[in-house]
GUDOPA-969599 format. One record per residue (C-alpha): residue number from 1; z, y, x. Coordinates in nm, 3 decimals, m for minus. Each point is the difference from the previous one (the first is absolute). Layout:
% GUDOPA-969599
(NUM, (Z, Y, X)),
...
***
This chain:
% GUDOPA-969599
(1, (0.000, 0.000, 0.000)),
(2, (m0.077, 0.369, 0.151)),
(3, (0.207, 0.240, 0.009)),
(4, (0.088, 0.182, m0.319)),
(5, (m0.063, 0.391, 0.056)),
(6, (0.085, 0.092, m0.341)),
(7, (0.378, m0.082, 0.085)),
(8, (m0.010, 0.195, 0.310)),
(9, (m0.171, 0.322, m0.136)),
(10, (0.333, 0.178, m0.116)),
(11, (0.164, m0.083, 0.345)),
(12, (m0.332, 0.189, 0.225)),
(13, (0.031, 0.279, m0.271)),
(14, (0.356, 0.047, 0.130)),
(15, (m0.083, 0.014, 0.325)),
(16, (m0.243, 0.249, m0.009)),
(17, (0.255, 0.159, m0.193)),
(18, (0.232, 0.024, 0.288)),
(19, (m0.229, 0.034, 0.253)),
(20, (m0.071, 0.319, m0.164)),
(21, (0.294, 0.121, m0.064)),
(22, (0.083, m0.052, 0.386)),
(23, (m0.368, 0.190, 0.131)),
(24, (0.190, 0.379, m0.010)),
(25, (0.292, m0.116, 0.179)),
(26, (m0.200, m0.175, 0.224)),
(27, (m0.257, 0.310, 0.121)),
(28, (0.302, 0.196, 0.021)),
(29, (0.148, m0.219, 0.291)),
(30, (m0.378, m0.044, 0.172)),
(31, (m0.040, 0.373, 0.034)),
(32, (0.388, 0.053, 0.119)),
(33, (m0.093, m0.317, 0.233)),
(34, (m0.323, 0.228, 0.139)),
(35, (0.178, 0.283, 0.067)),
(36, (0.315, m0.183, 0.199)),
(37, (m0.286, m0.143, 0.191)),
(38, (m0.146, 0.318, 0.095)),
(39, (0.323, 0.186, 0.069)),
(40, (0.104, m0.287, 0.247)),
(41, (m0.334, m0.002, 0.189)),
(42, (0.064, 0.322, 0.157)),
(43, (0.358, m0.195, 0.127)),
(44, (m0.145, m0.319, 0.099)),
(45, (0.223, m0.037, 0.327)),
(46, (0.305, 0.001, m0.196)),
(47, (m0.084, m0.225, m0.287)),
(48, (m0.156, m0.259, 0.265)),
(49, (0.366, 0.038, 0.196)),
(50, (0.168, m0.075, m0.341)),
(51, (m0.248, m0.271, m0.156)),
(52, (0.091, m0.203, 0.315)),
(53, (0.367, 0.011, 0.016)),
(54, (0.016, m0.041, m0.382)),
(55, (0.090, m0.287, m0.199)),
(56, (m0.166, m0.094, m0.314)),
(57, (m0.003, m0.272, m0.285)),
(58, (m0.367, 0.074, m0.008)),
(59, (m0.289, 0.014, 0.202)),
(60, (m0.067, 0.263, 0.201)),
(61, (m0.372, 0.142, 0.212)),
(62, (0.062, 0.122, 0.366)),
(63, (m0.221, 0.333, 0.050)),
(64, (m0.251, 0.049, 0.314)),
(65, (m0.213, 0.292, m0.083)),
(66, (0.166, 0.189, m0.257)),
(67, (0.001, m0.027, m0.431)),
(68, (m0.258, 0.172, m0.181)),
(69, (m0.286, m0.003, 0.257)),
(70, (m0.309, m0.059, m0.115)),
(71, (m0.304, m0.143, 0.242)),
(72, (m0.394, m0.047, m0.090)),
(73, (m0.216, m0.258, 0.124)),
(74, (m0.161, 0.028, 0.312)),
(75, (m0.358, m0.065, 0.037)),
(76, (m0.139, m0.370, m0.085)),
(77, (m0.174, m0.187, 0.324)),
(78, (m0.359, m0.151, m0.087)),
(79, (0.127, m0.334, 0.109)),
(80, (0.283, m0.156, m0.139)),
(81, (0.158, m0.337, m0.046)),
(82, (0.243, m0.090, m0.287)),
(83, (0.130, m0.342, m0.032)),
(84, (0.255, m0.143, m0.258)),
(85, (0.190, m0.274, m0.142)),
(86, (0.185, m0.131, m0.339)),
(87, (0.134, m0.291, m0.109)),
(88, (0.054, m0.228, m0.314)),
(89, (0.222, m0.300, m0.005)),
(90, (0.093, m0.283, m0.212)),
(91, (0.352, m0.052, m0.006)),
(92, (0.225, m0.315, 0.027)),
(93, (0.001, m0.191, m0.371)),
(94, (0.316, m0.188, 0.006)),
(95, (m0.148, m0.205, m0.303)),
(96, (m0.271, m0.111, 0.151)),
(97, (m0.065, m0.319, 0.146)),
(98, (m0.004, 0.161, 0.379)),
(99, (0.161, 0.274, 0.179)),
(100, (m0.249, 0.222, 0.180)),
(101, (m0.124, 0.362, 0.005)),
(102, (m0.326, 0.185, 0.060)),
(103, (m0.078, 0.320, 0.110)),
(104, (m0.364, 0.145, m0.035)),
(105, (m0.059, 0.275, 0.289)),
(106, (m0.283, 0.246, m0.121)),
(107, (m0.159, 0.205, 0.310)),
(108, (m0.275, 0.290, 0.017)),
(109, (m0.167, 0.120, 0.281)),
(110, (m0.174, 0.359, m0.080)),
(111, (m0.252, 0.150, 0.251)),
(112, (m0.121, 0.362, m0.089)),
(113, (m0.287, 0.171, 0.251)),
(114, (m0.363, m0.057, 0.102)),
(115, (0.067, m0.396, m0.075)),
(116, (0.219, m0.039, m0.266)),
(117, (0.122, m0.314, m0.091)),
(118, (0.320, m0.199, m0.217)),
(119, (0.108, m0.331, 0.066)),
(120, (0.236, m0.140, m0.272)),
(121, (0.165, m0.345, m0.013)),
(122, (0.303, m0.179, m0.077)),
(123, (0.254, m0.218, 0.163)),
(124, (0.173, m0.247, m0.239)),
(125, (0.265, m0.231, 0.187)),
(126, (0.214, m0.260, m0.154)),
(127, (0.357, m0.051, 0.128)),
(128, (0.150, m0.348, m0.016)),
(129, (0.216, m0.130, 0.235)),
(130, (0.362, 0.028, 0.033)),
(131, (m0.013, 0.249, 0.297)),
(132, (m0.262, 0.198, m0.254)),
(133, (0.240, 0.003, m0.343)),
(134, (0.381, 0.091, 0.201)),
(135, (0.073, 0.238, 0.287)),
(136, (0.269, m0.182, 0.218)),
(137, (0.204, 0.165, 0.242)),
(138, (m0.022, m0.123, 0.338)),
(139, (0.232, m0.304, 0.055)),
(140, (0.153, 0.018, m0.317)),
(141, (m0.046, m0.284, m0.270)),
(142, (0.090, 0.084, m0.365)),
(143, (m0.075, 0.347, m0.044)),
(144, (m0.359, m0.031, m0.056)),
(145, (m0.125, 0.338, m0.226)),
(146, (m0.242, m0.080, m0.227)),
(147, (m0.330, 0.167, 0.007)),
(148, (m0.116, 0.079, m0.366)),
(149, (0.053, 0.302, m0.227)),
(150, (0.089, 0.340, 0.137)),
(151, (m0.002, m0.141, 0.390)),
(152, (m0.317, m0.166, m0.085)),
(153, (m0.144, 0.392, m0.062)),
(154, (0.171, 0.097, 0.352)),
(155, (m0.202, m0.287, 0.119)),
(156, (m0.328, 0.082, m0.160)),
(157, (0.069, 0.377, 0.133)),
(158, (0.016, m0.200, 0.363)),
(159, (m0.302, m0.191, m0.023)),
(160, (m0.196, 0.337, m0.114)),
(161, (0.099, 0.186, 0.324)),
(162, (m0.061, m0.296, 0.161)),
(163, (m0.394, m0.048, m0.082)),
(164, (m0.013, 0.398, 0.052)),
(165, (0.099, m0.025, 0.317)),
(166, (m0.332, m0.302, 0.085)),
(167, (m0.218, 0.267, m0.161)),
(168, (0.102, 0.283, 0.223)),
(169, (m0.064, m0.237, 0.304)),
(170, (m0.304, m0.093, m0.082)),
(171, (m0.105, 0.364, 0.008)),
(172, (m0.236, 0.141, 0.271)),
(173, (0.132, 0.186, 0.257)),
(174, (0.002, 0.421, m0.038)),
(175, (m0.031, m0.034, m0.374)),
(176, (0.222, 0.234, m0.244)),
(177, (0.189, m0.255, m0.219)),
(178, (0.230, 0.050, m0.323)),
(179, (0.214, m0.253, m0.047)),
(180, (0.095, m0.061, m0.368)),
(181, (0.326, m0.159, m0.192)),
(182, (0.084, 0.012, m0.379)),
(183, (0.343, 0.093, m0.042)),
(184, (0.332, 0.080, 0.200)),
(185, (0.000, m0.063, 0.422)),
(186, (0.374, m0.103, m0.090)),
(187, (0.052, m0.297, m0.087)),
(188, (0.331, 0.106, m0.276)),
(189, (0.060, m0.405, m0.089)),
(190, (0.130, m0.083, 0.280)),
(191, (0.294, 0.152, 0.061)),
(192, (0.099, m0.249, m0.334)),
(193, (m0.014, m0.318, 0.269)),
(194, (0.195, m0.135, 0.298)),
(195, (m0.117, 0.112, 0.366)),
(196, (m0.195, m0.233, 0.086)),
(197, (m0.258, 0.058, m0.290)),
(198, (m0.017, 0.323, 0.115)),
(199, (m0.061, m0.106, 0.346)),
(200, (m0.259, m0.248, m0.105)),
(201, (m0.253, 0.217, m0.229)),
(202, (0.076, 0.367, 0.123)),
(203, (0.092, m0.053, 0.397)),
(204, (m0.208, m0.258, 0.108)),
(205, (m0.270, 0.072, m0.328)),
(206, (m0.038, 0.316, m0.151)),
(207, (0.103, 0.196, 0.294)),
(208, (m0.199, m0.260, 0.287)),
(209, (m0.315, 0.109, m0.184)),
(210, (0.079, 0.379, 0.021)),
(211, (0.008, m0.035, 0.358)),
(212, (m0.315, m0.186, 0.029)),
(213, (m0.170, 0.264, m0.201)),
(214, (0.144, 0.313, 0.172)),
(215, (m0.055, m0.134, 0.385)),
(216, (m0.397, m0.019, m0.114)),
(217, (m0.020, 0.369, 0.050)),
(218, (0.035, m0.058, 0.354)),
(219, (m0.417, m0.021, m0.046)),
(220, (m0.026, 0.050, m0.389)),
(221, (0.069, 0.320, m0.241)),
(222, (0.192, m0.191, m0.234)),
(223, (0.221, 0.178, m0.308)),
(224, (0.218, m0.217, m0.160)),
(225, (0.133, 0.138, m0.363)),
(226, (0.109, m0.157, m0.338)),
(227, (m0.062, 0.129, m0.326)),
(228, (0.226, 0.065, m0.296)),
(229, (m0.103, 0.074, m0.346)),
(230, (0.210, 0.205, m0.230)),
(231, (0.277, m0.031, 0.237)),
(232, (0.348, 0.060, m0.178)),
(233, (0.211, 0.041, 0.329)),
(234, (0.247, 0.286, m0.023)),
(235, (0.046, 0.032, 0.396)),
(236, (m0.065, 0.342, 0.057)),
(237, (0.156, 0.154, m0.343)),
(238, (0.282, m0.201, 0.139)),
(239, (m0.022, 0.205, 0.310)),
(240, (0.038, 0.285, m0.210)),
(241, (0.326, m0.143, m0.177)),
(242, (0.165, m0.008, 0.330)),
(243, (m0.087, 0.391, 0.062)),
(244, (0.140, 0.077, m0.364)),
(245, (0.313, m0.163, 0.132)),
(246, (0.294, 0.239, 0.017)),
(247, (0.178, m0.232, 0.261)),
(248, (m0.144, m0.053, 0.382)),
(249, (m0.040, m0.263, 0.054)),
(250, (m0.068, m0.147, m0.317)),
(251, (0.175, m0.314, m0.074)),
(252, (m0.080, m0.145, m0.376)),
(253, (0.315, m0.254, m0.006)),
(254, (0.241, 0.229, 0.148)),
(255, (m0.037, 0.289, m0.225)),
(256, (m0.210, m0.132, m0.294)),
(257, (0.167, m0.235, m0.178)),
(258, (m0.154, m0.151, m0.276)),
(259, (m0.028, 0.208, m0.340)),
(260, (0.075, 0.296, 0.226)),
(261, (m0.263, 0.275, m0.036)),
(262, (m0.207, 0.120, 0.298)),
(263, (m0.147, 0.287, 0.049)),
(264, (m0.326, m0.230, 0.133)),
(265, (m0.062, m0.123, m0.328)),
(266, (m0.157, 0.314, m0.106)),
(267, (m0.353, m0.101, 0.200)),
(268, (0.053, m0.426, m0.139)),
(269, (m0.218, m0.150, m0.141)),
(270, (m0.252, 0.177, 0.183)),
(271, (m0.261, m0.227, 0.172)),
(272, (m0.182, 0.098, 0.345)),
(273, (m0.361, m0.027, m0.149)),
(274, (0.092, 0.265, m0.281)),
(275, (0.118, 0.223, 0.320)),
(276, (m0.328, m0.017, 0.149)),
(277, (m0.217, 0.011, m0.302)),
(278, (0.124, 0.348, m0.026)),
(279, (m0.024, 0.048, 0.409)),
(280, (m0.345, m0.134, 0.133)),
(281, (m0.352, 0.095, m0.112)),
(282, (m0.260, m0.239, 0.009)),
(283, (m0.053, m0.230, 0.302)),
(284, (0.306, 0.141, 0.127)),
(285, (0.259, m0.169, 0.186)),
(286, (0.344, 0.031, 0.000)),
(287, (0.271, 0.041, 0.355)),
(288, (0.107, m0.303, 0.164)),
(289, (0.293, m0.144, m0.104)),
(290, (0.169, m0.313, 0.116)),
(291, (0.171, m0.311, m0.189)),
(292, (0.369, m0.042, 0.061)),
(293, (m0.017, m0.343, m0.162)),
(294, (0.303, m0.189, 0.163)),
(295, (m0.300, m0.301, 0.108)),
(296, (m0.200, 0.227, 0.153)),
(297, (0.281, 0.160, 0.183)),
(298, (0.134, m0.271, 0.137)),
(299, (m0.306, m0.214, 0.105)),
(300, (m0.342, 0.159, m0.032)),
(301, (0.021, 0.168, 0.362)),
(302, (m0.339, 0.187, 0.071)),
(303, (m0.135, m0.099, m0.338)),
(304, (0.331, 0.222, m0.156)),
(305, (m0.227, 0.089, m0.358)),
(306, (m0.058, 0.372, m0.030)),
(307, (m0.211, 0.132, m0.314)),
(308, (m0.158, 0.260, m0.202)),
(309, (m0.143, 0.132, m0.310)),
(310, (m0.372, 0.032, m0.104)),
(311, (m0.108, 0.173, m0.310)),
(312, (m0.319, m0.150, m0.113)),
(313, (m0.145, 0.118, m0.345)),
(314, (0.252, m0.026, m0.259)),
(315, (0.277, m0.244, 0.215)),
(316, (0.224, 0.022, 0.249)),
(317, (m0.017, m0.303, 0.249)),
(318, (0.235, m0.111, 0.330)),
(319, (m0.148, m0.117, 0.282)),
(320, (0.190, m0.197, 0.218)),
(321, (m0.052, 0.001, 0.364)),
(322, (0.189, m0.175, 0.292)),
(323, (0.162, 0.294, 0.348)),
(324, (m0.275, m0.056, 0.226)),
(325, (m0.248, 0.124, m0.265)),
(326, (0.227, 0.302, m0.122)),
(327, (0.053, 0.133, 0.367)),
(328, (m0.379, m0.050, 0.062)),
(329, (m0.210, 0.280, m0.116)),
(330, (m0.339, m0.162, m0.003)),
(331, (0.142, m0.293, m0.153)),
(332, (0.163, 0.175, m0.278)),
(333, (m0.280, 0.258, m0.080)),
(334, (m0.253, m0.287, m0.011)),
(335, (0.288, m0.179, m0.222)),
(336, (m0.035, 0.320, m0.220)),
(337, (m0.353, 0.004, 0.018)),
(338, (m0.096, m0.363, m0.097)),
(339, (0.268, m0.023, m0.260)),
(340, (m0.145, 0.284, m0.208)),
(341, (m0.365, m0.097, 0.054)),
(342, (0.056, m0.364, m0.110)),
(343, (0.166, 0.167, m0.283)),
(344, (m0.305, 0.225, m0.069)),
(345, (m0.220, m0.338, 0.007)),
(346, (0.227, m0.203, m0.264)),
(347, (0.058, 0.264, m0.248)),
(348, (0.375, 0.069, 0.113)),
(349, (0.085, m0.344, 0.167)),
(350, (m0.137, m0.117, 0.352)),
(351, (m0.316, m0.213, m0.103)),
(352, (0.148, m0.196, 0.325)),
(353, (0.293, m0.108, m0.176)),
(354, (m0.156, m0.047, m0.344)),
(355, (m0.267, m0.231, 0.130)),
(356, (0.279, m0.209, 0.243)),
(357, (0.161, m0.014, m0.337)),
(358, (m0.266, m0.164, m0.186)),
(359, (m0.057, m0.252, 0.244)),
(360, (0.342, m0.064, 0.030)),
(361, (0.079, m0.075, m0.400)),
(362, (0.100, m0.252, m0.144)),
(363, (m0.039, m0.061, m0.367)),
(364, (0.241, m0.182, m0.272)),
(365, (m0.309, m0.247, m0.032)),
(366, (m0.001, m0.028, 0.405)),
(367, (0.325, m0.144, m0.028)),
(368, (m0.047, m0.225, m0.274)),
(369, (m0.318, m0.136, 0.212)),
(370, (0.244, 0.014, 0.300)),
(371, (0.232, m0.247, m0.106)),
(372, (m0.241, m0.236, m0.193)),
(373, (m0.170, m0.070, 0.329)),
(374, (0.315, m0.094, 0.173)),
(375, (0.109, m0.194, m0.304)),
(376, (m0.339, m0.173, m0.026)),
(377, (0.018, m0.047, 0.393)),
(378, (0.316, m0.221, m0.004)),
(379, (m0.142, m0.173, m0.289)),
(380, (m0.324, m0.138, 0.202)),
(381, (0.240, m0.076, 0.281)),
(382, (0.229, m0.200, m0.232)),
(383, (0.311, 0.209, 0.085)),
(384, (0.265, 0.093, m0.281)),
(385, (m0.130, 0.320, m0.195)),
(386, (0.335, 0.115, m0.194)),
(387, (0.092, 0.339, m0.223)),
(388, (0.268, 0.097, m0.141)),
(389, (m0.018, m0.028, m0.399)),
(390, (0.016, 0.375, 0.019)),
(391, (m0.323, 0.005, 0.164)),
(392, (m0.187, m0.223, m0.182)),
(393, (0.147, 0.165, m0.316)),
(394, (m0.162, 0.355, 0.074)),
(395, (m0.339, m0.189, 0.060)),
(396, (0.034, m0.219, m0.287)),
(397, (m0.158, 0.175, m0.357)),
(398, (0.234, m0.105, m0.278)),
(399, (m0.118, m0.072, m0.359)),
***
């Protein structure tokens, strides 16, 4: 049976209703938000001094080059390079007759100049075997962490920058090259699991493929950037809490208890890309501004994720880039540069990342296809094909 709408019309209607009711209030902290940020860029010195002795309960953007600048695009080379990746997976079906994952890899090479040319493909790869399905840490027996669900997505993340990284060194020597990821650089999930997952997908993963990609520049121009749609991070409004702080340092849990009102709370609510909107004209980027994630603190080194703002047509995007591209000025101009063209080509997303996309996909029906050939497999092979009555209930049609 679909879902019945007619029993959920009332409930939208008062939603709208409150969202409504809430759009004054809102505007009224945006523009207070906009002009704390403009009175504090003229002090930057001081509210960089206080953002890093303060403590929070909430994320918080370190500054580099100031608030409110604004920066156009510099001029687009005639040759250019943009490769990409994105991924699909099927998960881990505990009611199926086998455990085992897959995860499809989409990549996109994209040549623009006097020989253009695009090379798309995919990468599907099916994961088996014990040391496949559990992380183990090393000379430990009995704390094996299962790979499926939300690690499984860490993983997929993995394998992504993973096949970027054999693209970029596969590349020709002197060529510009933007290197393109959907999503965050930080891998959030993790700090949820034990050390040594961490140390097995980020350190010797994640992070391992970083490095391969940023010591090609030793003979390559390679940019390495990811790309976030309709981002809802709050990091540099939070940077603006701390400078409406009446107390220096700032320290949430030692003078904010809960229920207690803060003077902060005036710019809440207020999300970086609604900042911005109101900042940056079109094509324009945003300053620099640097992650204080506690993960990337702690263990992404030279790869420490810095990031900015780019207004293209009607949205607000963050772009994700690791240190040695943010102190690199060629790097990050032809990170600016490629971003917003590939934009211009795929009517407001990079056609790089929408084409990985769609040869990284898989459907509902790719699934179903999935697990019928492994089914059928262990049938011709005489081995035990078992469900559980759940699943054969869902694919069962009932009179």
């Amino acid at each position: 049976m679909s879902l019945d709408l007619t029993k959920v019309v009332a409930q939208v209607g008062g939603m709208i209703a409150r969202l409504k009711a809430g759009s004054e209030e809102r505007q009224k902290r945006l523009k207070y938000a906009l002009d704390v940020l403009r009175n504090q860029a003229s002090n930057l010195d001081y509210l960089t001094r206080k953002i890093a002795c303060s403590k929070t309960t909430w994320l918080v953007a370190g500054l580099v080059d100031g608030l409110d600048q604004r920066y156009k695009a510099p001029p687009i080379s005639t040759e250019f390079t943009i490769i990409a990746t994105d991924g699909s997976h099927i998960d881990v079906d505990r009611h199926r007759s086998t455990r085992c994952y897959l995860i499809n890899i989409g990549t996109v090479t994209l040549h623009y100049g006097a020989s253009p040319s695009a090379t798309l493909d995919s990468f599907p790869c099916l994961y088996t075997g014990d040391e496949d399905l559990v992380i183990v840490p090393a000379g430990v027996k009995g704390r094996e962490q299962p790979i499926e669900g939300t690690l499984l997505g860490i993983k997929r993340s993995v394998d992504e920058c993973h096949q970027l990284a054999k693209l970029a060194a596969e590349l020709p020597q002197d060529n510009l090259t933007l290197a393109l990821l959907d999503g965050s650089l930080i891998l959030w999930g993790l700090e949820a699991y034990p050390e040594f997952v961490t140390e097995a997908l980020l350190d010797k993963g994640f992070l391992g493929y970083l490095d391969d990609m940023r010591r090609l520049n030793n003979g390559k121009r390679l940019a390495l950037a990811s790309y976030i749609s309709f981002p809802r991070s709050t990091d540099v409004v939070n940077a603006l809490r701390v400078a409406l702080c009446p107390h220096d340092p700032a320290d949430c849990d030692h003078y904010c208890p809960p229920n207690k009102a803060r003077e902060c709370d005036t710019v809440a609510g207020v999300q970086d890309r609604e900042l911005f909107s109101n900042l940056l004209g079109q094509g324009e980027r945003s300053a620099i501004f640097i992650s204080q994630s506690s993960i990337v603190q702690k263990r992404y080194g030279v790869h420490q994720v810095h990031f900015f703002y780019l207004k293209v047509d009607d949205e607000i995007a963050r772009v994700e880039i690791p240190k040695w591209v943010a102190r690199d000025e060629s790097l990050l101009n032809l990170t600016h540069t490629l971003v917003l063209d590939q934009c211009q080509r795929g009517q407001g997303y990079p056609v790089a990342l929408s084409e990985a996309h769609e040869q990284a996909v898989v459907t509902g029906t790719d699934r179903e296809n999935f697990w019928q050939l492994v089914e059928s497999s262990l049938a011709d092979e005489n081995l035990p094909s078992l469900s559980s009555a759940k699943s054969r209930s869902k694919r069962t049609r009932w009179v």
